[in-house]
C-alpha positions as CSV (number, residue, x, y, z in Angstrom):
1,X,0.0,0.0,0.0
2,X,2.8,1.9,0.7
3,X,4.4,1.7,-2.8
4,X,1.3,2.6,-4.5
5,X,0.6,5.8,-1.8
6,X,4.0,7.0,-2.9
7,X,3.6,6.2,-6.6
8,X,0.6,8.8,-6.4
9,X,2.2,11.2,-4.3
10,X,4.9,11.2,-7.3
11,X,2.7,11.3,-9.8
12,X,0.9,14.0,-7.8
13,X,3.5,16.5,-7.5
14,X,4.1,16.4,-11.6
15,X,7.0,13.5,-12.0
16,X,7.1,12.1,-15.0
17,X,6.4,8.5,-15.9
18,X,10.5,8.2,-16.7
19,X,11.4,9.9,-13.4
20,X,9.1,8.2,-11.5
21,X,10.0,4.7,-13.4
22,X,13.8,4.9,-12.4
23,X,13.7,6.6,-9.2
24,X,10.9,4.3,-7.4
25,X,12.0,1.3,-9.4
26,X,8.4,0.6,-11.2
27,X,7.8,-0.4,-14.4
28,X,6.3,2.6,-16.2
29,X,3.2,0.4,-17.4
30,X,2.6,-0.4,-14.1
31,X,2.8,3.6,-12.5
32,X,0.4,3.8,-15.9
33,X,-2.2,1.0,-14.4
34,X,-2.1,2.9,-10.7
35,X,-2.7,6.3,-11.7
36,X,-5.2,5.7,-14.2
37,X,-8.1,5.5,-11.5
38,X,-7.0,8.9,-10.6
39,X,-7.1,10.6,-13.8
40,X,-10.7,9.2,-14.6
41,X,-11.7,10.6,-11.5
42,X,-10.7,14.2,-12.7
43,X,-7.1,14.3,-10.2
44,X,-4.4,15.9,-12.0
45,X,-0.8,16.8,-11.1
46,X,-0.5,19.8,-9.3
47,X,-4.2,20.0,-8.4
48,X,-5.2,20.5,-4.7
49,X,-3.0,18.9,-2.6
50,X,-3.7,15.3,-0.6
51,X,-2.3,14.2,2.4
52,X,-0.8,10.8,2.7
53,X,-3.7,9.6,4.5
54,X,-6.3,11.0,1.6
55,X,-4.1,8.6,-1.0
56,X,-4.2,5.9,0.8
57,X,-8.0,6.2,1.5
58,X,-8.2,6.8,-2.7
59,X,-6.0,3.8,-3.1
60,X,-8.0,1.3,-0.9
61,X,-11.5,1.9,-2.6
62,X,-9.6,1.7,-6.1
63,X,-7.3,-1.6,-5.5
64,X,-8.9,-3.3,-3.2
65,X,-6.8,-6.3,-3.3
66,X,-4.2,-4.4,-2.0
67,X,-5.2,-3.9,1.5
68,X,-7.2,-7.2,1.5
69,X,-5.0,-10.6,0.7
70,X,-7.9,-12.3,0.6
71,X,-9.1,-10.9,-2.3
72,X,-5.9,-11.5,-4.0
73,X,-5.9,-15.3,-3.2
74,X,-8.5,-15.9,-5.9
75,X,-7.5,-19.6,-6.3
76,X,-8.7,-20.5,-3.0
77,X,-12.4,-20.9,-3.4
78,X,-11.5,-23.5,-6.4
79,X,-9.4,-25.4,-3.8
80,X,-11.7,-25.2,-1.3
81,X,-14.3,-27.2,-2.3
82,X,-11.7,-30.3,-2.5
83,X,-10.2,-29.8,0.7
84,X,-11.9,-33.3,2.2
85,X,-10.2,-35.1,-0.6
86,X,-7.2,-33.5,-0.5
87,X,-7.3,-34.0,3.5
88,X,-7.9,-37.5,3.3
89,X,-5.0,-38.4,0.9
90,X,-2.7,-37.0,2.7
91,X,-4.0,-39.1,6.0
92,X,-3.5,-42.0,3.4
93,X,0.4,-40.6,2.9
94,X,-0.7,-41.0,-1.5
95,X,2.0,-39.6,-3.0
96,X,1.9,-37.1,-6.1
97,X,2.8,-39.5,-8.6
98,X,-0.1,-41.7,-7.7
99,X,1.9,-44.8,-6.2
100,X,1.3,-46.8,-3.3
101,X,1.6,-44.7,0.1
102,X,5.5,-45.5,1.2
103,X,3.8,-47.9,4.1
104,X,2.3,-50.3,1.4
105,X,5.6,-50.6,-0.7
């Protein structure tokens, strides 16, 4: 969340994507993706001024996923519904390559 705060604050103050790409390390695609929220919204560099705090509120209602991991870990819902199964071959010790649990050998 950090990161993204500062990416905006960056941005904010009228960095360009090239500054901002070799100074924070980003990929300028990326600073591209983060601020586009922002400029849909109307914000532009060197408009009114925003705290840190004001970012980071902007930054949780646009990306979520970034304050919450759970929304992030989008594979676990498909994994959940076999979690029984998976549970009970493990207790069985099966292995991955579908051979005999190590006991039966």
């Amino acid at each position: 969340m950090i990161d993204v705060t500062e990416i905006f604050q960056h941005w904010h103050a009228g960095r360009s994507l090239n500054e901002m790409s070799g100074s924070l390390g980003v990929d300028r695609k990326t600073i591209r993706k983060y601020v586009a929220p922002a400029v849909a919204a109307g914000i532009v560099p060197g408009g009114p001024a925003k705290s840190e705090r004001e970012w980071q509120d902007l930054v949780r209602g646009w990306f979520p996923e970034l304050s919450d991991a759970r929304l992030r870990q989008v594979t676990w819902p498909a994994i959940a519904v076999h979690h029984e199964y998976i549970v009970s071959q493990l207790k069985a010790q099966v292995r991955m390559t579908g051979g005999a649990p190590a006991a039966a050998r």
